[in-house]
Each structure stands twice: as C-alpha cells, then as structure tokens.
N, C-alpha and C positions, 0 to 999 in steps of 0.2 A: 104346269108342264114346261120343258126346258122348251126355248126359243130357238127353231130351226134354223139352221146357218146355211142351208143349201136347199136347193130342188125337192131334194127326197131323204129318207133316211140313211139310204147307204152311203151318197155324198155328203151328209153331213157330220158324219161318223171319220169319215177320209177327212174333211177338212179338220175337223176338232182335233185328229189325232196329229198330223201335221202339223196344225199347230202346238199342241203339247211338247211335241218333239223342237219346232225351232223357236220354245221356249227354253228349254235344256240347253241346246245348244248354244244359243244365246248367255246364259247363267254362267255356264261353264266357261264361257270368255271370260266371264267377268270376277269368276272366283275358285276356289278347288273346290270339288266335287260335297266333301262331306260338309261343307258351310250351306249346301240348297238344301230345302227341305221341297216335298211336293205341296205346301201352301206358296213357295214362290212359286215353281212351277207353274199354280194354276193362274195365281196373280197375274203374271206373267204375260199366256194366253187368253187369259178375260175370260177367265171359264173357273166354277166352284170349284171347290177342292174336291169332293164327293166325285165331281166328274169323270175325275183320274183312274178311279177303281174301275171305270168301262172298258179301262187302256191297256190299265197295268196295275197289278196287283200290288207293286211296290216302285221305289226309288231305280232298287239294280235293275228289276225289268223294263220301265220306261228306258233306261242308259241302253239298255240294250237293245233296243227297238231303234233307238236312236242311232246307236252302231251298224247295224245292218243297213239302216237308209243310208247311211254317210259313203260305207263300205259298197254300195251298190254305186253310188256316184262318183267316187275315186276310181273304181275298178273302168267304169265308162270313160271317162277323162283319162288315166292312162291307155287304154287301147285308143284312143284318139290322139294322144301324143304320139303314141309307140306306133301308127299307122299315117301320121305323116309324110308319105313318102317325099313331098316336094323338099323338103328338109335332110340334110345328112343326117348320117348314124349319129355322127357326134353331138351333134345338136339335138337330138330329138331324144338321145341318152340323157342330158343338161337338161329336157324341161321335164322328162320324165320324175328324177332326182330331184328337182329342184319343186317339184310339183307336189313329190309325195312328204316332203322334209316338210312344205308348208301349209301341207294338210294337216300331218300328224304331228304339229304343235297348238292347233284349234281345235276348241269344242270338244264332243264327244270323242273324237278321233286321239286328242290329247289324252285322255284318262284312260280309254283303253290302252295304249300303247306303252304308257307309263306302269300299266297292271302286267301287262304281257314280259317289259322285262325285269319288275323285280318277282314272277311267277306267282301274283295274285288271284290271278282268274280263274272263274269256275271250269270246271271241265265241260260244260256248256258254251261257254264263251270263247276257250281255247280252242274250240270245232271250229269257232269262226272265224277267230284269228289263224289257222291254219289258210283255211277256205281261200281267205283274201291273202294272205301272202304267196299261195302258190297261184292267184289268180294272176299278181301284178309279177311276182317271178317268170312268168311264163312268155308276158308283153316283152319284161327287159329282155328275155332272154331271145327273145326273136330279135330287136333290136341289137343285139350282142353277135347275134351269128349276120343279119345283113350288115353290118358293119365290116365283117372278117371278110365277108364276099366281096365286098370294096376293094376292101386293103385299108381302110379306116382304122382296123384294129387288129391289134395282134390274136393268132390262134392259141386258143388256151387247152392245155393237156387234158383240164377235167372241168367242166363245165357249170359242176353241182361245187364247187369249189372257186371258182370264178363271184358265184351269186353267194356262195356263205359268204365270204369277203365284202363284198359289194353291201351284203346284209348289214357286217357290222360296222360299217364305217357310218352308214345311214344310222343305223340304232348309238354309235356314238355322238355323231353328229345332233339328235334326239334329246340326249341324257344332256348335252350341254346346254340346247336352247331351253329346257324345261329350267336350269339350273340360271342360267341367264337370258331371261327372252328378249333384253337389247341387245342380247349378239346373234339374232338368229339369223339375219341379213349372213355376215360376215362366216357363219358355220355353215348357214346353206354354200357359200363362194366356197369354203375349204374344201368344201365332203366334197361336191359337185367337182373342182379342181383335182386334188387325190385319185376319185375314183377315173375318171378319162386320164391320168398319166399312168393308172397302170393297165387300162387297158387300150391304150394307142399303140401304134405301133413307133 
C-alpha cells in the first residue's frame, strides 16, 4: 500500500497532486515540452509512475491542470498589482506588464501561450485561454480608465482597441523572449516602454 504523505487521504491526494504539477513546472524550465515524458514527471516528484494515472490520464492533461493552477495565480497577482492604489496608474500598468511578460516566458504558462499563438490548442484549452485573458484584460483595463481619471493617460476612442493593441505588443514582446530568452530583461523594458508612450498623455 502506497505510503501517506498527509493526515488523511484527501490531503494527501492535494499534496501528491501539487506536487506532480511543480514537478512539470519545474521540467518545463528546464526543457521543451515534448522532451518530458511522465516517468520524469514522476521522478521528479518521488512518486511511481503508475501514480500519475490518479491525476491525469495523460501528459496534455497534467499540462493542463498545471495551466489552470498557474492561471489562478497570475489572475491573483495581477488584481494585486492592478489594485495598488498607493502607486500611480503608470506604475502599477509597468508591474502589471512586466509581471505578466515574465510569467508567460516560465513553466507551464510558457507552452501554453506559445500554443495559443501559433493556434495549437484544443478547443478545451482555448475556453481557458480565453477565461484568463479576459480576466487580466479587465484588471488592465480598470488600470487604464483610473489612469485617464488622473490625467496620467490619454482618453482612448475605443477601448476594446486600446487592449487589442496593448495585447499584441505583449504577444510580440512573447514571440521574441521564447526566440531569445537572454533578451527577455531588455524585451520586458521595450514592450513595458512602447506600451505607456502610447497611452500617456
């Protein structure tokens, strides 16, 4: 019988899985995606490989369990950014940006976003990737209007146009760090720069 890792079975279900996941995460720092199999995985975690199948039927659904937790914890951290008030609009736009540029060149967060824009993902996945973009759109975009209530920033004609803009400079900003990940310093500075000179006033 496998060796309890917690109190009871439900926490040690929560713990096992957990760690399954910031074993992936982990991996995925350290290589692309289709070089892991789920025997590192479990390596990994110090847990059989057999264990996995309690989790996840396969490789894409661990990633995507893995996605969701990551995605829960971005979404939290930017409404912590984006609710700063002690902070200016413009500053709290900078860590927002800069926050999410160097999430989505890590981990899990990296391969989905990499799938999202050459249009890889399952139509399951793309629910999610929706999910969470219109969740962190919605931070900036309050960010964006106390800004204009300042005077911090210029008033924008269409607002949904504002954030596509904003969108792709981030998803360019993306394509380059995956392309070159010793320039991701200097691509976080440019996006982050660009995107406040065109919405300053």
């Amino acid at each position: 019988m496998p060796k309890i890792m917690a109190g009871n079975l439900a926490d040690h279900r929560q713990l096992v899985r957990g760690s399954l996941l910031d074993a992936l995460d982990e991996l995925l720092d350290e290589r692309e995606y289709d070089r892991i199999t789920l025997t590192d995985v479990a390596a990994r975690a110090g847990v059989a490989r057999n264990t996995i199948y309690n989790y996840a039927p396969d490789k894409a659904s661990l990633l995507l369990a893995a996605v969701r937790r990551s995605t829960d914890q971005i979404e939290q951290q930017v409404e912590a950014l984006a609710q700063a008030c002690h902070l200016s609009a413009a500053e709290r736009l900078t860590n927002v940006i800069a926050f999410l540029l160097t999430s989505f060149t890590k981990g899990t967060h990296r391969v989905f976003v990499l799938q999202a824009q050459v249009g890889s993902l399952e139509v399951k996945d793309q629910a999610i990737a929706v999910d969470s973009i219109n969740a962190v759109q919605s931070h900036i975009t309050l960010v964006l209007e106390q800004g204009v209530r300042t005077g911090e920033f210029r008033a924008s004609s269409s607002a949904s146009l504002e954030l596509a803009f904003i969108s792709g400079v981030m998803a360019a900003a993306v394509r380059q760090m995956a392309l070159d990940p010793a320039r991701t310093a200097q691509a976080v500075s440019e996006a982050t720069a660009f995107i406040l000179r065109a919405v300053q006033t």
